[in-house]
C-alpha positions as a Markdown table, in Angstrom:
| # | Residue | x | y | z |
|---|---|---|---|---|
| 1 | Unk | 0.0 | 0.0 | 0.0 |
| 2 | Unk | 1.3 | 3.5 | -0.9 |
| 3 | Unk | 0.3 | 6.4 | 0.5 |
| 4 | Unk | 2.6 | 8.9 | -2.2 |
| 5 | Unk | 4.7 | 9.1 | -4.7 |
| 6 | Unk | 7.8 | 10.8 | -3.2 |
| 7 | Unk | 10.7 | 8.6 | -3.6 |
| 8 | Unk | 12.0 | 7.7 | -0.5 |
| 9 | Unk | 8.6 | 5.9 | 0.1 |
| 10 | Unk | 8.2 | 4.6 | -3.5 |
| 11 | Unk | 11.8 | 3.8 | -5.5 |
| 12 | Unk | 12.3 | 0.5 | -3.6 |
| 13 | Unk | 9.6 | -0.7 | -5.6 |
| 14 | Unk | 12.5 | -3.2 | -7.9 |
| 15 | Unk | 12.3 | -5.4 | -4.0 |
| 16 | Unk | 9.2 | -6.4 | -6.5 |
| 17 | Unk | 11.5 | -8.6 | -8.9 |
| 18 | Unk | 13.7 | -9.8 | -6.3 |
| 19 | Unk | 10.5 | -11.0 | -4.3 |
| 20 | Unk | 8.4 | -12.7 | -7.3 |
| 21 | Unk | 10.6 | -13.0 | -10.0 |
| 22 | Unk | 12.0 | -16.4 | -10.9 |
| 23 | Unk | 13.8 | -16.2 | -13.9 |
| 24 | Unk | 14.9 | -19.8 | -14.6 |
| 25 | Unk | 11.1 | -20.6 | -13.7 |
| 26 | Unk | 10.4 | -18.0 | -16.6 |
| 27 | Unk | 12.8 | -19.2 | -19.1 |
| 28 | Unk | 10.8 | -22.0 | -19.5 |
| 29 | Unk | 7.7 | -20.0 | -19.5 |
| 30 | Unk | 6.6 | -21.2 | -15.7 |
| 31 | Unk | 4.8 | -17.2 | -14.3 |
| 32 | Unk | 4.8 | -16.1 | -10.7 |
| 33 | Unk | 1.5 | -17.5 | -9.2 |
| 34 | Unk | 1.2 | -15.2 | -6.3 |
| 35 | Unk | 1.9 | -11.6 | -7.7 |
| 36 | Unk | 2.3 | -8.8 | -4.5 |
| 37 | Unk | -0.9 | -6.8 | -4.5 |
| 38 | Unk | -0.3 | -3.2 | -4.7 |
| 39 | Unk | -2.9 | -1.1 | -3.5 |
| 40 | Unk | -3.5 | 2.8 | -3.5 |
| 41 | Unk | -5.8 | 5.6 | -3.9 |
| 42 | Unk | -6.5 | 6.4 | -7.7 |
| 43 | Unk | -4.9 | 9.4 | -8.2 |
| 44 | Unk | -1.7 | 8.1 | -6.1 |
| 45 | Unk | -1.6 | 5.0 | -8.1 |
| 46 | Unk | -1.6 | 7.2 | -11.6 |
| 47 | Unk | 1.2 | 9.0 | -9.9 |
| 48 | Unk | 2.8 | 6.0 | -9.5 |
| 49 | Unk | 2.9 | 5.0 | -12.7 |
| 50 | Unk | 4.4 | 7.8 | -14.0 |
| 51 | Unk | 7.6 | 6.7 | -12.4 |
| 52 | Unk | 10.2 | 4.6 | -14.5 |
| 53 | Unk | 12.8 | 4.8 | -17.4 |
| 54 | Unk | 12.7 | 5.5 | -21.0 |
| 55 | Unk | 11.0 | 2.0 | -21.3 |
| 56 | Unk | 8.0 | 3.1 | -19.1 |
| 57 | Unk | 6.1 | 3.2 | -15.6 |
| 58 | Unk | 7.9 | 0.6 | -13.6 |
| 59 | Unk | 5.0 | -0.7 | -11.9 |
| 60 | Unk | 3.2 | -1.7 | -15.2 |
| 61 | Unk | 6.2 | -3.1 | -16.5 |
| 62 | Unk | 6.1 | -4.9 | -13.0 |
| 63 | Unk | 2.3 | -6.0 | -13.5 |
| 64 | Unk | 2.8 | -6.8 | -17.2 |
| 65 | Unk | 5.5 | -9.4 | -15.8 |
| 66 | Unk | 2.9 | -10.8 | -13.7 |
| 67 | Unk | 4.6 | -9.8 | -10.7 |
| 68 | Unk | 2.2 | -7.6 | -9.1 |
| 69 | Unk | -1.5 | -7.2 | -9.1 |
| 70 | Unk | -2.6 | -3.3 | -9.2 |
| 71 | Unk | -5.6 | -2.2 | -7.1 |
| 72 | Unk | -7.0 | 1.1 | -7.1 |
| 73 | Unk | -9.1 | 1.7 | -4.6 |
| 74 | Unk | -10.2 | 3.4 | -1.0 |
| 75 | Unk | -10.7 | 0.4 | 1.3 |
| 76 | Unk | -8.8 | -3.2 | 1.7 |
| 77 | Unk | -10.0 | -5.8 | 4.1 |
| 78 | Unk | -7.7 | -8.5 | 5.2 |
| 79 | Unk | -9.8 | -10.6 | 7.6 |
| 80 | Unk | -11.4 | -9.1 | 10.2 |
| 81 | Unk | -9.1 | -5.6 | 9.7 |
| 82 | Unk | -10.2 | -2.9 | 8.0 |
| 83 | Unk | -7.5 | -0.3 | 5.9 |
| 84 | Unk | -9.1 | 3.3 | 4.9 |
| 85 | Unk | -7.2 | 5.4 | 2.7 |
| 86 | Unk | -8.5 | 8.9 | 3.4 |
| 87 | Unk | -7.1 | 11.6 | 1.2 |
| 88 | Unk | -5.3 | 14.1 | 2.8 |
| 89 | Unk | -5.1 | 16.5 | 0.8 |
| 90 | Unk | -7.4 | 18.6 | -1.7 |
| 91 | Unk | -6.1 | 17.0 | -5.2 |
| 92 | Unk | -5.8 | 13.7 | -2.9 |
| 93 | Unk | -2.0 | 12.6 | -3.8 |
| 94 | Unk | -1.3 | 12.0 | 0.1 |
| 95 | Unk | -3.0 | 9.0 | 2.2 |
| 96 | Unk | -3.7 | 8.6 | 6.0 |
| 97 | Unk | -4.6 | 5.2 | 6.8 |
| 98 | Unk | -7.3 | 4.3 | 9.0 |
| 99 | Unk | -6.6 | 0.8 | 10.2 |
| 100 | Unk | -9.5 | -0.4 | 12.7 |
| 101 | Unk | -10.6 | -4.3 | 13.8 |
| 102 | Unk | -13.4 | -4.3 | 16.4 |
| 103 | Unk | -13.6 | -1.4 | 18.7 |
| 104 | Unk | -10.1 | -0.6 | 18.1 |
| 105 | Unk | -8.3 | 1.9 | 15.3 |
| 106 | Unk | -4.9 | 2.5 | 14.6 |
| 107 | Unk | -4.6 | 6.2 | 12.3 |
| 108 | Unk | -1.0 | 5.7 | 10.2 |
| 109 | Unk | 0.2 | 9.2 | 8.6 |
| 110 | Unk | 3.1 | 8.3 | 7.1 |
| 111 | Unk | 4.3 | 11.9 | 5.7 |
| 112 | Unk | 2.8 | 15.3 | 3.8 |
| 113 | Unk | -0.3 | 15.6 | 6.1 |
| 114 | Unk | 0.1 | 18.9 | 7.2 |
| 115 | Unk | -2.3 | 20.7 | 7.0 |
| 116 | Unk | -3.9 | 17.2 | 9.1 |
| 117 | Unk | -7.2 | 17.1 | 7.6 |
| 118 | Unk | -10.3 | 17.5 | 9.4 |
| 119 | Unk | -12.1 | 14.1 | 10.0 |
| 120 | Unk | -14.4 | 12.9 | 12.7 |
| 121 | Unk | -13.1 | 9.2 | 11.8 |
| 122 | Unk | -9.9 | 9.9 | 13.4 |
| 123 | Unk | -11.3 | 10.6 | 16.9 |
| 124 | Unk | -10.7 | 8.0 | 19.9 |
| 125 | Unk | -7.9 | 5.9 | 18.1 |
| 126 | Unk | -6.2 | 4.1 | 20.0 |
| 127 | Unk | -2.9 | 5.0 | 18.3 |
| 128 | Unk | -1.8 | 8.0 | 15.7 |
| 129 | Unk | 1.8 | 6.8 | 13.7 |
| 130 | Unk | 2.8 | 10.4 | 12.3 |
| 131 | Unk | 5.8 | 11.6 | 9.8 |
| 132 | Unk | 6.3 | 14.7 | 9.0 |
| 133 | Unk | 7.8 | 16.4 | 12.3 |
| 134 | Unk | 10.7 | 18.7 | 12.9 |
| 135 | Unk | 11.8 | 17.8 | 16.6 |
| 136 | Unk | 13.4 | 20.9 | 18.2 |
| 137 | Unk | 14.6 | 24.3 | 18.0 |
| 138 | Unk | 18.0 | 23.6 | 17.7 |
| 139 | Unk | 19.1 | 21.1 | 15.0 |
| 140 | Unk | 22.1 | 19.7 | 13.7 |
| 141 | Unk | 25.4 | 20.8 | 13.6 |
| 142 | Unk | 23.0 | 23.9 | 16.4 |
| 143 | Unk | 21.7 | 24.9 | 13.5 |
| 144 | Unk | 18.8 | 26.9 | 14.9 |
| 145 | Unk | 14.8 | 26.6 | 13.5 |
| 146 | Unk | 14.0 | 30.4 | 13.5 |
| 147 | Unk | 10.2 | 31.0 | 13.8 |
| 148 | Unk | 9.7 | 32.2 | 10.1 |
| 149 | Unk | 11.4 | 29.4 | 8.7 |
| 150 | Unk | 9.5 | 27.8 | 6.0 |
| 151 | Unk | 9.9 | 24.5 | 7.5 |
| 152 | Unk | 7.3 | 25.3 | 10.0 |
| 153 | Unk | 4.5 | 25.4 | 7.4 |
| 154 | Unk | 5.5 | 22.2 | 6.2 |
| 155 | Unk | 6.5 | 20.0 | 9.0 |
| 156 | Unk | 4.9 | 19.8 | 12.5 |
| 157 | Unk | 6.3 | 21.2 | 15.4 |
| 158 | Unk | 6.1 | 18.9 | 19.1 |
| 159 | Unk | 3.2 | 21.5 | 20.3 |
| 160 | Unk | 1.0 | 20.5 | 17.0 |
| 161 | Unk | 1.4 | 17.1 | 17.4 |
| 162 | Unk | 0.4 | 17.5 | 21.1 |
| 163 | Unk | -2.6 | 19.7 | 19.8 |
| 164 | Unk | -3.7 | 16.7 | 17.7 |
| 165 | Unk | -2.8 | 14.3 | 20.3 |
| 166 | Unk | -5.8 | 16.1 | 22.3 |
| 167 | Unk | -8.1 | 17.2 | 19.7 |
| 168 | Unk | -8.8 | 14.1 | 18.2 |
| 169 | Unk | -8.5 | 12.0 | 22.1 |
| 170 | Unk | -5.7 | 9.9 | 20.5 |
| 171 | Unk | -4.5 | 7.4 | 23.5 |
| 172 | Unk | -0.8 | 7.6 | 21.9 |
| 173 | Unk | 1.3 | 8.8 | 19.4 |
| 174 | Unk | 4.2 | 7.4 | 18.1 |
| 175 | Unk | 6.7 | 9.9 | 15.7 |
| 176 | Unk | 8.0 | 8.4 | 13.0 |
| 177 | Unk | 10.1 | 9.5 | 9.6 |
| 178 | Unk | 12.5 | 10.6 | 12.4 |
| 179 | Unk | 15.6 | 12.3 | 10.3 |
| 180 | Unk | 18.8 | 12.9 | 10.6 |
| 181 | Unk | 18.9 | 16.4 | 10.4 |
| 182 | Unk | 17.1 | 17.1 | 13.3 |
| 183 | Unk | 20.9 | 15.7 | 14.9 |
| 184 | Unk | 19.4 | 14.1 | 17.9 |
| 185 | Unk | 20.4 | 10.3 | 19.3 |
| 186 | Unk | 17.7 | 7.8 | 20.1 |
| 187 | Unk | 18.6 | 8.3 | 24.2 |
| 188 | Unk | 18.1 | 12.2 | 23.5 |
| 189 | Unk | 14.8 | 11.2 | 22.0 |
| 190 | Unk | 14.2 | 8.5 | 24.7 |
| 191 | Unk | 14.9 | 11.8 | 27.5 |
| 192 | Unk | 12.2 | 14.0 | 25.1 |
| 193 | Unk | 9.6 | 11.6 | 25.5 |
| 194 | Unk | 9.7 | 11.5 | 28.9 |
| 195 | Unk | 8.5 | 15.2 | 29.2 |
| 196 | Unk | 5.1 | 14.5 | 27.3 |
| 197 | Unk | 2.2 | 12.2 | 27.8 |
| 198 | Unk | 1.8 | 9.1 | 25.7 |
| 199 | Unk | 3.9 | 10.5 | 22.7 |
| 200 | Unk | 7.2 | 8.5 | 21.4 |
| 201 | Unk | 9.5 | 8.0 | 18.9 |
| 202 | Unk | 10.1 | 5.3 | 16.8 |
| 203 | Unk | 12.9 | 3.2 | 16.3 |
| 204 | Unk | 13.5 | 0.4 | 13.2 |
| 205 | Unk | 12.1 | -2.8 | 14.3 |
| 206 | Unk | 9.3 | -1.3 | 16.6 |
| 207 | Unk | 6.4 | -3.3 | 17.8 |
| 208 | Unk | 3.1 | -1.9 | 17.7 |
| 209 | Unk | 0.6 | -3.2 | 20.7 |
| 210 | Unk | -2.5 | -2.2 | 21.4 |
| 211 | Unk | -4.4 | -4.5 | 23.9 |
């Protein structure tokens, strides 16, 4: 599932080929059986397939090699969990997901949601997964985040995502997309989170849990 098309979230897409592609199997005209199913809004998928080479959009060379299965669409179910895509943005290029099972919903917003739309769906999650923060006044190499730099109308500061935190009575929030230029370690961010309540930061390999 994609949410954009920016490349840092997209231009691993070749892990396709290495996943599905068996090329002895193919030589002898023996196709992938179980192509990946890639799944987006519309107008994020048609994004998507304007990325490639001279030879074309690399995902329909990767689903005219039977490697993957394309899916536009608004809503996946996989058993009993439920995956939204809500647009968040006007021309709707940028996806939140809304994962829910039961009673209880997970709101992922990976990156480019600011402005965070408004959407009474998103109230009483259990958990908000959010991109697109700047984490500090004082960056890397002390470089310092005056207030009229344009970063701030593109990135959320801590006292938005505490704002959303509480609008939307989100039990906890976990800040991801963490970069490097913000020139913290994860025990500075592991100090940080100690000085709000039920926001963290993410770290590769995290475990999600909400019981």
């Amino acid at each position: 599932m994609y949410s954009h098309m920016d490349p840092d979230h997209t231009m691993g897409m070749r892990l396709f080929e290495q996943l599905k592609m068996d090329w002895l199997s193919d030589s002898i005209g023996i196709k992938c059986s179980d192509p990946v199913k890639v799944v987006s809004l519309p107008t994020v998928l048609e994004d998507l397939k304007k990325q490639g080479t001279k030879y074309g959009s690399a995902l329909d060379y990767y689903a005219s090699c039977g490697l993957i299965k394309l899916q536009a669409d608004n809503f996946l179910k996989l058993d009993s969990i439920n995956i939204e895509m809500i647009p968040a943005n006007e021309d709707k290029s940028v996806t939140i997901f809304l994962i829910s099972e039961n009673d209880k919903k997970v709101i992922y917003a990976p990156c480019d949601v600011k402005p965070f739309p408004d959407n009474d769906k998103f109230y009483d999650a259990e958990t908000l997964i959010i991109g697109n923060t700047i984490i500090g006044d004082v960056l890397k190499n002390g470089f310092v985040l005056k207030e009229d730099n344009p970063l701030r109308d593109e990135l959320f500061v801590m006292e938005e995502i505490v704002a959303l935190k509480e609008k939307y009575h989100i039990k906890k929030v976990i800040i991801t997309h963490i970069e490097e230029d913000w020139g913290k370690s994860y025990d500075e961010y592991l100090e940080l989170q100690k000085t709000y309540n039920g926001i963290c930061f993410a770290y590769d390999g995290m475990e999600v849990l909400n019981v």
